[in-house]
N, C-alpha and C positions, 0 to 999 in steps of 0.2 A: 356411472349411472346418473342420468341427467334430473330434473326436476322431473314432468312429466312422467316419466318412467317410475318414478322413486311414486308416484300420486296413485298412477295404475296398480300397483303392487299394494297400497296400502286398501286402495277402494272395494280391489278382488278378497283381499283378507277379511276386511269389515263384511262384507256379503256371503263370510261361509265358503267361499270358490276354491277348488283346486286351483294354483296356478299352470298356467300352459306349459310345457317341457320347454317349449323355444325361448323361455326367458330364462334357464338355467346360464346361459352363457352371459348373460349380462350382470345374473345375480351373482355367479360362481366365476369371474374369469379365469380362462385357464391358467393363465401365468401366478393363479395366486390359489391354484388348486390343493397344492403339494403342503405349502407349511405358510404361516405370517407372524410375525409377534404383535401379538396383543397385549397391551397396556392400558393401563384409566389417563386418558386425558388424549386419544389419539384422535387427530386430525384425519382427516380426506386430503389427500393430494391434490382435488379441484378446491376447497376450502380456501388450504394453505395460498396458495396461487391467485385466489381470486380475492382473498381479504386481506393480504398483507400489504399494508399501506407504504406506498414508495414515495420516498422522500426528498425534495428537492435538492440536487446538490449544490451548494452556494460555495466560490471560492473564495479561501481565505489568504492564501498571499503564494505565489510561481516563485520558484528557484529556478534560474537558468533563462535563457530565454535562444531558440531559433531561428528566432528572425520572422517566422509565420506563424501566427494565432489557431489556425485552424488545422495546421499540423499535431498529431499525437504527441502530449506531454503524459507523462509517467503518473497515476495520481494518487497520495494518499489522502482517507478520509475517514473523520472522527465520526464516528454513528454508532449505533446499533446493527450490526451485520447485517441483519435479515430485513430492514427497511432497506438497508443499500444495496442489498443483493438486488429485490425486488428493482430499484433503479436502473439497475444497470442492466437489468431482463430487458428493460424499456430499451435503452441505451443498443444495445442487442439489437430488437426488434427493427429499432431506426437504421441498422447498418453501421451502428460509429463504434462497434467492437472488432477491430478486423486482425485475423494474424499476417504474418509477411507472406502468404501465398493466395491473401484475398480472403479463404474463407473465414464466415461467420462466426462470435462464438470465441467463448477461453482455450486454447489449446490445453494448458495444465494448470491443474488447482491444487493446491495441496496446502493441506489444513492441521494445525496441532492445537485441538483443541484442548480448554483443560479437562482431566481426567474423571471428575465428578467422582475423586474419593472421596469426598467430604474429610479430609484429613490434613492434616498441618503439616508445611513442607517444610525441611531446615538447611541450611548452606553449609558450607564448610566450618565455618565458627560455629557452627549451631545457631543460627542468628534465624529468623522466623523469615520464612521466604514469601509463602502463596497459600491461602485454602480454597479449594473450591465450596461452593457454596450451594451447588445443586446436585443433586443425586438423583438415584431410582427411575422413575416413569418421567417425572419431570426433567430429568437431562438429559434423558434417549430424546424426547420430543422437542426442546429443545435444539438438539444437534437434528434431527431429521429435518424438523422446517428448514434450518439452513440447506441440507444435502438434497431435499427437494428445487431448492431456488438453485443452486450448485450445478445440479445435471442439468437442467435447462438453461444455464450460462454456458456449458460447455460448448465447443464444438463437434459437429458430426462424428469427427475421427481423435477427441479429444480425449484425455485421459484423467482419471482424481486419485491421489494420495492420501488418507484417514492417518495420522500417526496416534496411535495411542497405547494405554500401556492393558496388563492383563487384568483389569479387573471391569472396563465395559468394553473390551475388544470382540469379546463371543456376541454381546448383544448389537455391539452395531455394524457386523459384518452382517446380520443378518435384515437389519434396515437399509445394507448396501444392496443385499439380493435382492428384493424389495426393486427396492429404487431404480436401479441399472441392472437387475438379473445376476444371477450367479453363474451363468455364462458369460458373461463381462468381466469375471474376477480373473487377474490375470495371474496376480500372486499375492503370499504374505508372505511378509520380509520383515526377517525378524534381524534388530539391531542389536547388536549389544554392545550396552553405552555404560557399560560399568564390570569392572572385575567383583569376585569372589565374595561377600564379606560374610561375619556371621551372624546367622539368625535361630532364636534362640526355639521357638515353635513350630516353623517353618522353613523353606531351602532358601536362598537368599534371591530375590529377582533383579537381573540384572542387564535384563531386554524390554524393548519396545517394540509395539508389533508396528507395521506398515501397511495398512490394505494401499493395493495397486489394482483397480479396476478402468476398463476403458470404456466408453460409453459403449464403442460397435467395433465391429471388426475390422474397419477402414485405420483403427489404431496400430502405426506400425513403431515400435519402442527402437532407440539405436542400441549397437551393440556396442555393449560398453565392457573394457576387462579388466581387471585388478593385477594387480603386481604377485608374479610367484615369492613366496616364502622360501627361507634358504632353503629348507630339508625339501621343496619339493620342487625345488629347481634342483637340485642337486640327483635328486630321483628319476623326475622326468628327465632329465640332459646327463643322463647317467655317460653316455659315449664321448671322445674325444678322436674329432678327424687327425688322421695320423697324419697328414702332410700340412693341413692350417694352420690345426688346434684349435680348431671352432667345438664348441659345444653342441649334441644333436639328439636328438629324438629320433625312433623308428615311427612311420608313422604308416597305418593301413593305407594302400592303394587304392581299394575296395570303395564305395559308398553303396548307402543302403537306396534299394530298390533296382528293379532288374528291368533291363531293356530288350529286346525283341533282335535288335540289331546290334549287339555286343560282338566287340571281337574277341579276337583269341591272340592274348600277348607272350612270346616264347612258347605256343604252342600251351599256354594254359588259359582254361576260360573263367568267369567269376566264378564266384560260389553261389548257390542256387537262392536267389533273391539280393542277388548285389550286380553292382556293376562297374566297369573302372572311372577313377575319377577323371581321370582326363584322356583326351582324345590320343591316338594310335602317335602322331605324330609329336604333341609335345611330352609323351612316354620315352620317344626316340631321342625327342629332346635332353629331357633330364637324364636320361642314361649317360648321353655324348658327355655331360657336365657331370656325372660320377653321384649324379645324386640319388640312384637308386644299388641300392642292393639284395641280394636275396639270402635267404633263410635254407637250414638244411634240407627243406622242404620243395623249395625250389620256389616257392613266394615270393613276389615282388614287394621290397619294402624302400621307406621314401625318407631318406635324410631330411628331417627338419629342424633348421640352426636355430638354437637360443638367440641370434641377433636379430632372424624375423620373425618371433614368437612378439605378438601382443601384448600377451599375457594370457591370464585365467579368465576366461569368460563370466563373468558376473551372475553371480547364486542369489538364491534368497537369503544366506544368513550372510549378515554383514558383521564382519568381525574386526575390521579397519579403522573405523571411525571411533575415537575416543569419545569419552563426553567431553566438554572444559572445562578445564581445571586453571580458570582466569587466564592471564594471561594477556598480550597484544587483540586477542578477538574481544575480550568478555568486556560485552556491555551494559555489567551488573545489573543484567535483569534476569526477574526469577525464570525458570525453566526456560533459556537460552539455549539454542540448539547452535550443533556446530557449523561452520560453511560447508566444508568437507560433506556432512548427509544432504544438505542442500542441492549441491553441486551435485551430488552425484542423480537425485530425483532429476534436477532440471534438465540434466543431458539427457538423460536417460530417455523423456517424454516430450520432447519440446528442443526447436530448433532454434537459430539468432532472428530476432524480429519477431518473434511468437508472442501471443503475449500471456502471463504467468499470474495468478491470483492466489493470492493468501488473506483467507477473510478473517483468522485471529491472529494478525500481522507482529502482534509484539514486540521484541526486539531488532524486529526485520529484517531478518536472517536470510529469508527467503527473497525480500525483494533486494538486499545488498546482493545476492548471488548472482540473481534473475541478472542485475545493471552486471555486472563483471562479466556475464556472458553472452549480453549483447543482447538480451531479450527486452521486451517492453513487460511493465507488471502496472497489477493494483493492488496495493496493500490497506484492511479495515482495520479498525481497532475500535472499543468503545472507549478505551484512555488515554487521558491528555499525557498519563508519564509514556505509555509506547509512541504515540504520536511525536512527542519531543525526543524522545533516546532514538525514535528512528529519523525523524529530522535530523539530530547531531549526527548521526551517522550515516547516514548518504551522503552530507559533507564534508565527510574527513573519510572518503571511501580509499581505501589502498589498493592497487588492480589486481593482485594477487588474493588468490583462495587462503584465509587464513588471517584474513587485513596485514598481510603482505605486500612490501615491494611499495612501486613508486605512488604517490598520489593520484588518484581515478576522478575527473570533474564529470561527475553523472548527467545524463540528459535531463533536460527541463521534466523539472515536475511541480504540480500544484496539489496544494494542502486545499481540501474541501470538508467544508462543514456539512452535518444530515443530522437532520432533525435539531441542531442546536443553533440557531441562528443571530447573527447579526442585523438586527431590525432595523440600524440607520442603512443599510444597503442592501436590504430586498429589493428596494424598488427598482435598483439592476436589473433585478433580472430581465432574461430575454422575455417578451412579450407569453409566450407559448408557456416558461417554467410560472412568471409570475402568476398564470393564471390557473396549471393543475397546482402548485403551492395552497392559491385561495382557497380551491374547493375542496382541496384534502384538507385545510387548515381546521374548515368548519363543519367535515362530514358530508358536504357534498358529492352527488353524482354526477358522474360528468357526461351531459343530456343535454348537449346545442338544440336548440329551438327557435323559430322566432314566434313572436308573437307582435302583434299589430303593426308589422314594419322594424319590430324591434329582434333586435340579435341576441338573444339570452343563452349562458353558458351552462346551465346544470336545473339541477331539483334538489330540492330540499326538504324532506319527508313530504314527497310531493308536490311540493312549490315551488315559482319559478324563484330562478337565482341572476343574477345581474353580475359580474366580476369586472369592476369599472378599469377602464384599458386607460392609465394614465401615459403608458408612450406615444397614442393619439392626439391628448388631452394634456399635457405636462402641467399644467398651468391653470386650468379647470376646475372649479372647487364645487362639491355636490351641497345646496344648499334645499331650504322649503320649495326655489322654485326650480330646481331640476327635479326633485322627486312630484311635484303638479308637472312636468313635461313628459315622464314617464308615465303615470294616467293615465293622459289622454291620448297617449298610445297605446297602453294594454285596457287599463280601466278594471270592468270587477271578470273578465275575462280570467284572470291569474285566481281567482279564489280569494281565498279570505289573508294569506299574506304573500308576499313580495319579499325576497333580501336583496338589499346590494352590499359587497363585498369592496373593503376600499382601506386605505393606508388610514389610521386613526386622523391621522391631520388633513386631511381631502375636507372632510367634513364641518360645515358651517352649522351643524345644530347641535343641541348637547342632549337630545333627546332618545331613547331608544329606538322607538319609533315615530312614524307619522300616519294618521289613520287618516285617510279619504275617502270618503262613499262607503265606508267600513272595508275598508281595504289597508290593514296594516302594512307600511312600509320600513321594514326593519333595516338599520343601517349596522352590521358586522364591522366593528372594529377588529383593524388586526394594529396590538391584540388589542384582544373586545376581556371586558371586565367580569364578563359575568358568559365567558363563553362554553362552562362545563355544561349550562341550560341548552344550549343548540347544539353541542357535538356530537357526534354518533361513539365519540369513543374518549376515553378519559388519558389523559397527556400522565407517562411515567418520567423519572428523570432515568440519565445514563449516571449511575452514582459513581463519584472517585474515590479512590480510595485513602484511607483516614491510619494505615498500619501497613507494613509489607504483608501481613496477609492477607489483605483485601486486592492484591496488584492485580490477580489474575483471576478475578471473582468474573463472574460472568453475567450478563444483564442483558434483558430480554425488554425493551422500550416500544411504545407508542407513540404517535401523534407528535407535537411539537414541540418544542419549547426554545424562551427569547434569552439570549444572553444579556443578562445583570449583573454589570461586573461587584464583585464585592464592596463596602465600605470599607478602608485598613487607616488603621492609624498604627504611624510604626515609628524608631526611631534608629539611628544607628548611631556607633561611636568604636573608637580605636581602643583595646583596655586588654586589660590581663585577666585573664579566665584564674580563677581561685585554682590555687596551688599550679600554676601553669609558671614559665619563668620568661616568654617571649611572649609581644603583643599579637592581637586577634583581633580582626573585625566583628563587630557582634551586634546582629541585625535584631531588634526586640518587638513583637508585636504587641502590641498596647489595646488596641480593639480592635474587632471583626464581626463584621455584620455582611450577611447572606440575603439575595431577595430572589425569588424562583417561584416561578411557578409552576405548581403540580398539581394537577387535575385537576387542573379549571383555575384552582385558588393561587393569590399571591401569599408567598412565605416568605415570613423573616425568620432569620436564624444569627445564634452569637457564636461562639466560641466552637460550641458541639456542630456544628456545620463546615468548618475548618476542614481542607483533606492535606495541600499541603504545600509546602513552599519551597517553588525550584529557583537556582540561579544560574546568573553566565556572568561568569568573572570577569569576562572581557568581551563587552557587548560592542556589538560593531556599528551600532545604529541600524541594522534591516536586519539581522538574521539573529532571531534566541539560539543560543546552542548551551545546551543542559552543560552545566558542568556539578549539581550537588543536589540532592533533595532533602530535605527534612520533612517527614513526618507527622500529621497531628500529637501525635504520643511523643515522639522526641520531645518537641517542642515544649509540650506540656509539662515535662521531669524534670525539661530546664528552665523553666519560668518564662515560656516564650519566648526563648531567645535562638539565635542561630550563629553560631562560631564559624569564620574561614580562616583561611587563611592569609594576610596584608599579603606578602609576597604576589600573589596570585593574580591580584586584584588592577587590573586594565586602564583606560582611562575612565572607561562606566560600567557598571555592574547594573545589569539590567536582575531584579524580582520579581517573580509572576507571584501572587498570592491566589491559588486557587480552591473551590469550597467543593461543597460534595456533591454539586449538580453540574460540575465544569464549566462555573462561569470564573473567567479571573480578573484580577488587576493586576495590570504592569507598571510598573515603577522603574524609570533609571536613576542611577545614582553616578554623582560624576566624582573622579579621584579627585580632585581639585578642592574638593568640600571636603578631605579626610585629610588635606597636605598638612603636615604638622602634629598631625592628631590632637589637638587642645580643644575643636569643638565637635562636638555631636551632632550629625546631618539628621535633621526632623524633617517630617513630612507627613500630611497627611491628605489622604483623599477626598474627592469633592463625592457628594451622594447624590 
């Protein structure tokens, strides 16, 4: 229902009016005739679409390289899903999303989000794993604005994967109908990822469900088949050829549906609504080769060996895949799924060169699978611990399902920042990002104009907007008398204000504005100090987490924000951990201060801002590879300190100290300053 429309209806109502029958269809669409779930807090589909604000992607450092820039690199990126979703609709739009047969569009998505039990999850120690943190109304809507941005990433003939478990599966298979129709559901596939155990109120649940929906009918899935089990191989290949000793099955001749011009084999013809499977002469064929025989009946029947048996054609329940239980795969993250159910989605919807999206990327299960089978992916996440565990692990991939077998060098991929940026390197960007960046930055529309010979880029609750093009300009400084040059080109033309949009340092005045002929000339710092006053929308952070239950919390972000790495003062030293009898490294934090800004305002924060502190044992100089995490809490019960292990320890040990808004500081540390262990490596950071 469009605006206009939406006006009519209310106008008629105010006036008393019947409305017309011919507007039933518009009010009432059919496809949403039968049933919908209703909720408090639900969006429009054209809402969602049209106000979700896309977010620039900035990148932050390529693994690998092909020799050509402009060829497909694999990309993961730190954001809030549904800002990057929105991106890459764009992305989409432009044609730069393509599978290997050209068309448009994600071939397969498949997504495992968290489960919105609002319940505390525990590992095998019992150790606190994840809780989710949204529930009810608020995490259906939620997961649908994604599943809305989702089916319009897809491709025509593309296909999506929902993994969740039974307690919001009934509700959001019905926001799939919704979405894609329930004509589009292809199946639910139910896993079971765990045996028997006991429960004391209730039966024990020990499945996950899988919605498998395709957007259209152009979806064709491959045929995939699982391994017979002994008792039913033994069952089915009950026979033994008496001269080979092959194993065999009888197998109908017959197929279903009847043809008009069937013949008649040994004088017998189908049975009424069948027909033979194959034609008169390769009948004659298999005969000459002993592969048919008959029944007392005088029915044609077809030797089919165990050695060209497939296997079982692939079910809905999936009873194969274990959960893990650690192991060479486990990348001790909480709710880690196997490769093995991976592997088997990817085949299953999606060809080599395809490319594969997981927008709660996690431990990156899916995009390690996606690279092992030859497909291109993109994997989101809004945390720095999956963004690193899946960094470490793309490069230490093994080519085998299982992290299996010999070492796999992944195609080039780049790490992209969204919505969290590096402010010494916006001004990178390509000309085109830096400028939807500006306007989204400060609530702008984007509404090219000119005015008096002049080339303006947007509005601003009505106003003209300026977005100064420094790749023209490199070297150009906006002073008193370029905003008098601007004037006398537009003059009081523009209303009563004017913005220009420009890097804080461009700028020669320190003034907010400049008033001419009462024509305010506001100068937008990015960032601008006091920019919650002009924004259209208030900046959230993407929070990290501060405990393992917070790993897999889920976060719902706006608008922008600038990385400020932490303040740390820390110190390290070689020593013996109380009641320990071999020495330990033992990294000690001494102070920590946090600066962020969050809707609109700068924050500082001490200790309570702290999320958490990763290492690499053995830093190589260009690539972090997570090798430990600590905790806020840990940390805290050990007096800020963090124990490894000497052995371990490389020529530099690289620290990330990161706080609850995902800004960090890195710090190396070189072995050469531990040789001997008699002195303590101090350091601290500049603010």
């Amino acid at each position: 229902m469009n605006d206009e429309f939406r006006q009519m209806v209310i106008d008629a109502l105010k006036r008393g009016e019947e409305l017309p029958r011919d507007w039933a269809r518009e009010l009432f669409p059919p496809e949403k005739r039968e049933y919908e779930l209703v909720y408090y807090g639900k969006d429009r589909e054209e809402d969602i679409l049209a106000d979700t604000m896309a977010v620039p992607l900035q990148p932050a450092s390529t693994f690998g390289k092909n020799g050509d820039a402009n060829t497909w690199h694999n990309m993961l990126i730190f954001g809030d899903n549904l800002q990057v979703l929105k991106s890459l609709l764009k992305m989409k739009e432009r044609g730069e999303l393509m599978n290997a047969d050209g068309t448009p569009g994600v071939r397969l998505i498949y997504i495992d989000p968290p489960f919105a039990t609002k319940q505390e999850f525990r590992g095998t120690q019992d150790q606190k794993a994840y809780q989710d943190r949204i529930a009810g109304a608020e995490f259906l809507e939620f997961l649908r604005k994604r599943l809305v941005m989702l089916r319009e990433l897809l491709s025509d003939d593309g296909a999506l994967f929902v993994h969740l478990d039974w307690k919001k599966g009934h509700y959001t298979k019905i926001l799939l109908d919704e979405l894609l129709g329930e004509q589009n559901l292809r199946n639910e596939i139910i896993w079971k990822r765990t045996d028997s155990h006991k429960a004391t109120q209730k039966l024990s649940a020990i499945h996950d469900t899988v919605f498998f929906y395709a957007k259209s009918d152009g979806h064709q899935p491959n045929q995939l088949f699982t391994e017979y089990s002994d008792s039913r191989l033994t069952k089915a290949y009950r026979h033994v050829d008496a001269v080979s000793g092959k194993r065999y099955r009888l197998d109908d001749l017959m197929a279903p549906g009847a043809t008009a011009s069937d013949y008649a084999w040994k004088g017998l013809k189908p049975r009424p609504g069948r027909h033979w499977a194959y034609t008169k002469e390769k009948m004659g064929q298999l005969e000459k080769e002993g592969r048919i025989i008959y029944n007392a009946a005088g029915v044609p029947k077809l030797k089919a060996y165990l050695e060209d048996a497939e296997g079982v054609p692939l079910s809905t329940i999936w009873t194969d895949i274990p959960m893990l239980k650690g192991g060479i795969e486990d990348a001790s993250y909480p709710t880690q799924k196997p490769e093995k159910l991976a592997e088997r989605i990817i085949s299953l919807s999606s060809n080599p060169g395809d490319l594969v999206l997981d927008a709660f990327a996690g431990s990156g299960t899916t995009l390690a699978v996606a690279e092992k089978l030859g497909r291109r992916w993109i994997g989101i996440d809004c945390g720095k611990l999956a963004i690193y565990t899946i960094q470490k692990r793309m490069l230490n991939l093994k080519s085998e399902i299982g992290n299996k077998g010999k070492l796999l060098t992944p195609k080039p991929f780049t790490l992209y920042n969204a919505g969290l940026y590096d402010f010494a390197t916006l001004r990178q960007l390509p000309r085109d990002d830096w400028r939807f960046f500006a306007l989204n930055l400060f609530g702008c529309k984007d509404e090219p104009h000119t005015i008096g010979g002049l080339k303006l880029d947007g509005k601003l609750r009505g106003y003209s907007v300026l977005v100064f093009n420094h790749h023209e300009h490199p070297d150009k400084r906006i002073d008193e008398e370029t905003i008098q040059d601007i004037h006398a080109a537009v003059g009081k033309r523009v209303g009563k204000k004017f913005f220009v949009i420009a890097p804080r340092a461009v700028f020669d005045f320190q003034q907010d504005y400049i008033d001419l002929d009462d024509v305010c000339y506001y100068a937008l710092r990015i960032p601008y100090s006091v920019i919650n006053e002009l924004h259209s929308r208030n900046f959230a952070a993407l929070r990290q987490p501060v405990d393992e239950t917070d790993v897999n919390d889920i976060v719902d972000a706006w608008g922008f924000d600038f990385i400020q790495p932490p303040a740390v003062e820390w110190n390290i030293s070689v020593k013996k951990r109380k009641g320990q009898m071999l020495d330990e490294a033992c990294l000690k934090i001494k102070k920590f201060e946090s600066r962020a800004r969050i809707r609109g305002q700068e924050k500082l924060g001490g200790v309570d801002t702290f999320s958490m502190l990763m290492l690499d044992y053995d830093f190589d100089g260009q690539v972090f590879t997570l090798d430990a995490v600590f905790y806020a809490h840990q940390l805290q019960d050990d007096n800020w300190q963090a124990w490894f292990p000497v052995e371990e320890i490389g020529d530099k040990v690289m620290a990330v100290f990161l706080d609850i808004y995902g800004n960090e500081a890195r710090h190396v540390i070189a072995r050469k300053d531990l040789t001997g262990f008699s002195k303590p490596v101090r350091s601290r950071s500049k603010k």
